[in-house]
C-alpha positions as CSV (number, residue, x, y, z in Angstrom):
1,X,13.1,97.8,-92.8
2,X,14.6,95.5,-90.1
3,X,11.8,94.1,-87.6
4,X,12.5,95.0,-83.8
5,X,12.2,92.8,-81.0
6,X,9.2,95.1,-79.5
7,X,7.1,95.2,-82.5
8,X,6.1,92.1,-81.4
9,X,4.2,90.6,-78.1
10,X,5.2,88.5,-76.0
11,X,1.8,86.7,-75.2
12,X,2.8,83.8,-76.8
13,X,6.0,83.3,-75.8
14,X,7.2,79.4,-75.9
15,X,9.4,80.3,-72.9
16,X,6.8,81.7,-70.6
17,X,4.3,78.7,-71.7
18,X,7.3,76.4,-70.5
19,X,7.6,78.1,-67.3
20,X,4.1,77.8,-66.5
21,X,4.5,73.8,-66.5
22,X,7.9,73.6,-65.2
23,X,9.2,77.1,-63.9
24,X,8.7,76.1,-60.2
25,X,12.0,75.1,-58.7
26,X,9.5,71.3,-57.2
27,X,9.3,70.4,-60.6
28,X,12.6,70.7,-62.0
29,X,13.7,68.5,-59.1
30,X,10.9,66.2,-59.5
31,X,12.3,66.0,-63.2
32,X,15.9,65.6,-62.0
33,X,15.0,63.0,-60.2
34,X,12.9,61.4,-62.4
35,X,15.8,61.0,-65.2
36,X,17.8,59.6,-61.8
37,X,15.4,56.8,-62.4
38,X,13.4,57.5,-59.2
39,X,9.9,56.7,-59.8
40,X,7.8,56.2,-56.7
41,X,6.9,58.9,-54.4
42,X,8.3,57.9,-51.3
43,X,11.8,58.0,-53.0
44,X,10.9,61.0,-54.6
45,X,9.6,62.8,-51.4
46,X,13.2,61.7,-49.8
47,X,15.5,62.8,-52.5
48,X,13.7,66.3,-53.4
49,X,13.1,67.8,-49.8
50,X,9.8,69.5,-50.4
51,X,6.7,68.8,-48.2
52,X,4.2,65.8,-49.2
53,X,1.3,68.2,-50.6
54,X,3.9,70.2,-52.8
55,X,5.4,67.1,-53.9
56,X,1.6,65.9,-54.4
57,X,0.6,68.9,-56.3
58,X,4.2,69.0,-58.9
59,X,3.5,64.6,-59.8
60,X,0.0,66.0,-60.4
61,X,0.6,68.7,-62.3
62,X,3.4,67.2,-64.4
63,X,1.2,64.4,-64.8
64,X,-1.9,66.3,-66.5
65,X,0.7,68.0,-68.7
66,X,2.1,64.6,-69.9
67,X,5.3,65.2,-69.0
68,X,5.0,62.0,-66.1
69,X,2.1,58.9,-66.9
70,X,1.3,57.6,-63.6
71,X,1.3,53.8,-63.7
72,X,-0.1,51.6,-61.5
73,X,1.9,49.0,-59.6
74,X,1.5,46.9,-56.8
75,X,3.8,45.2,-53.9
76,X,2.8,41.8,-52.7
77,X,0.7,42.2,-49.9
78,X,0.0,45.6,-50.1
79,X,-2.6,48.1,-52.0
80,X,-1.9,49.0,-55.3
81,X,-0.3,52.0,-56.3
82,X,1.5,55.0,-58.7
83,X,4.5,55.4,-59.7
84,X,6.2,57.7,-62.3
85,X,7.2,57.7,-65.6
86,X,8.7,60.0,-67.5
87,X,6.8,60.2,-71.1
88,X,8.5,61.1,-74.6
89,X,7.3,65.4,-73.9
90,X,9.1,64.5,-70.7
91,X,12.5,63.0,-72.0
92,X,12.7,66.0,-74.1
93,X,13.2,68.3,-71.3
94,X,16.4,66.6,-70.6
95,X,18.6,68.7,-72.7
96,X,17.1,71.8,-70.8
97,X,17.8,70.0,-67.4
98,X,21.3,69.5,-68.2
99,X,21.7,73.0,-69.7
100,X,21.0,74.4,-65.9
101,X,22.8,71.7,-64.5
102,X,26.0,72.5,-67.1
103,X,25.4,76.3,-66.1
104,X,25.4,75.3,-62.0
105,X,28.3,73.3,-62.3
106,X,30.2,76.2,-64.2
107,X,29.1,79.2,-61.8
108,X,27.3,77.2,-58.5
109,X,29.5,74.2,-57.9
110,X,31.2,74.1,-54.3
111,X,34.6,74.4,-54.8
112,X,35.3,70.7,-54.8
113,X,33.7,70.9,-58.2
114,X,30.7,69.0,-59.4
115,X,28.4,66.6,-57.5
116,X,27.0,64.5,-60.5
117,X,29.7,63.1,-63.3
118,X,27.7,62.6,-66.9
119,X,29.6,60.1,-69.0
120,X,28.3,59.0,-72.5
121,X,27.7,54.9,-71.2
122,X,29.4,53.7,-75.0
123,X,32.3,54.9,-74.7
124,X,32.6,56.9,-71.1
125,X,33.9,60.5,-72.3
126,X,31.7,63.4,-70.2
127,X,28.8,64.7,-71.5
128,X,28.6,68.1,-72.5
129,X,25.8,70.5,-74.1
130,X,26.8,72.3,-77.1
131,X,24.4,75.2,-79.1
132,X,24.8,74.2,-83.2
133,X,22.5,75.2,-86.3
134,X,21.0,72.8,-88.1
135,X,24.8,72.7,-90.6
136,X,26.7,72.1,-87.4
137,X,28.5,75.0,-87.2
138,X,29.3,75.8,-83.5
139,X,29.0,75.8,-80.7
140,X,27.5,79.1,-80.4
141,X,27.1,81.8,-78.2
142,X,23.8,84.1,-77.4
143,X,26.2,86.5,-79.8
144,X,25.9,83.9,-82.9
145,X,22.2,84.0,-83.3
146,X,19.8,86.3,-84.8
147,X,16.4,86.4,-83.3
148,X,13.5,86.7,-85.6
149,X,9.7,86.6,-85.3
150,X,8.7,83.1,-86.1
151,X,5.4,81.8,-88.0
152,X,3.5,82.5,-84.3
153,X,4.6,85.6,-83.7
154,X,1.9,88.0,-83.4
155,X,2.0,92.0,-83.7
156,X,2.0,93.9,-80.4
157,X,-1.2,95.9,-80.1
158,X,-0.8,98.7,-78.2
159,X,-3.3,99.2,-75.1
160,X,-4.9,102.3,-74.5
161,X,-4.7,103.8,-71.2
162,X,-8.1,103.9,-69.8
C-alpha cells in the first residue's frame, strides 16, 4: 500500500520551522545583506529600508537563533559596539537565498535583466543553482522527486469536532 501525503501531519514540518526564523521578508534582507558583507547596523539600516525597531527586532532574532553572533567592536574614540556575523547555520542559508534570488531574476527581474551578477571568483563563470541526488543525476525538476515521509514524520491524528 503506497503512503499518501495526508496520512501524515504537517506539525513538524522543516519548512514551516524555517519560516518561523526566517520567513519575514526583514530577515531575508538582513541575510542578503549580510553575505554582501555588510556587518554593522547603520549599513545595514541603509541598504535594507526597514525602520530601526524592525531592523532591531530581525539582528535580534536572527541572533538568538544563531544564524548572526553579534561581536563587539569598537571605533577609536567612541563607545563600543555590535556588529554582525554570519555563523556556519547562517552560511548555510545561502543556497536557499540564492534559489529566490535565481527564481527573481528568472520571473521578477526588470527588463534590463538582473541587478546582481554571481561569478565563481576562481575562475569567473556565473553561478547557478542546480537540484542533483546524492549520484549526480540532474538537475531535476519538482517532477523528478518522490516525496516520502522521513524518520520524523509523524501520523496525522484526526481531531474530533467538539
Amino acid at each position: 500500500m503506497e503512503l499518501r501525503r495526508d496520512d501524515y501531519s504537517a506539525e513538524n514540518c522543516t519548512i514551516r520551522r524555517t519560516l518561523d526564523v526566517v520567513g519575514e521578508k526583514w530577515s531575508l534582507l538582513v541575510l542578503r545583506e549580510a553575505f554582501y558583507g555588510v556587518r554593522r547596523f547603520d549599513e545595514f539600516a541603509q541598504n535594507v529600508g526597514c525602520g530601526r525597531a524592525i531592523l532591531s527586532q530581525r539582528l535580534k532574532k536572527l541572533s538568538s537563533e544563531g544564524i548572526l553572533a553579534p561581536t563587539p567592536y569598537r571605533v577609536p574614540g567612541q563607545r563600543q559596539r555590535v556588529e554582525y556575523r554570519l555563523t556556519q547555520k547562517g552560511l548555510d542559508l545561502y543556497p536557499a537565498l540564492l534559489a529566490l534570488m535565481q527564481w527573481g531574476d528568472r520571473h521578477a527581474a526588470d527588463a534590463s535583466g538582473p541587478p546582481v551578477a554571481l561569478t565563481h571568483r576562481d575562475c569567473g563563470a556565473p553561478i547557478a543553482l542546480a537540484l542533483t541526488c546524492e549520484r549526480g543525476h540532474g538537475p531535476l525538476t519538482a517532477r523528478d522527486v518522490h516525496v516520502a515521509p522521513g524518520p520524523g514524520a509523524r501520523p496525522r491524528v484526526e481531531r474530533k469536532a467538539a
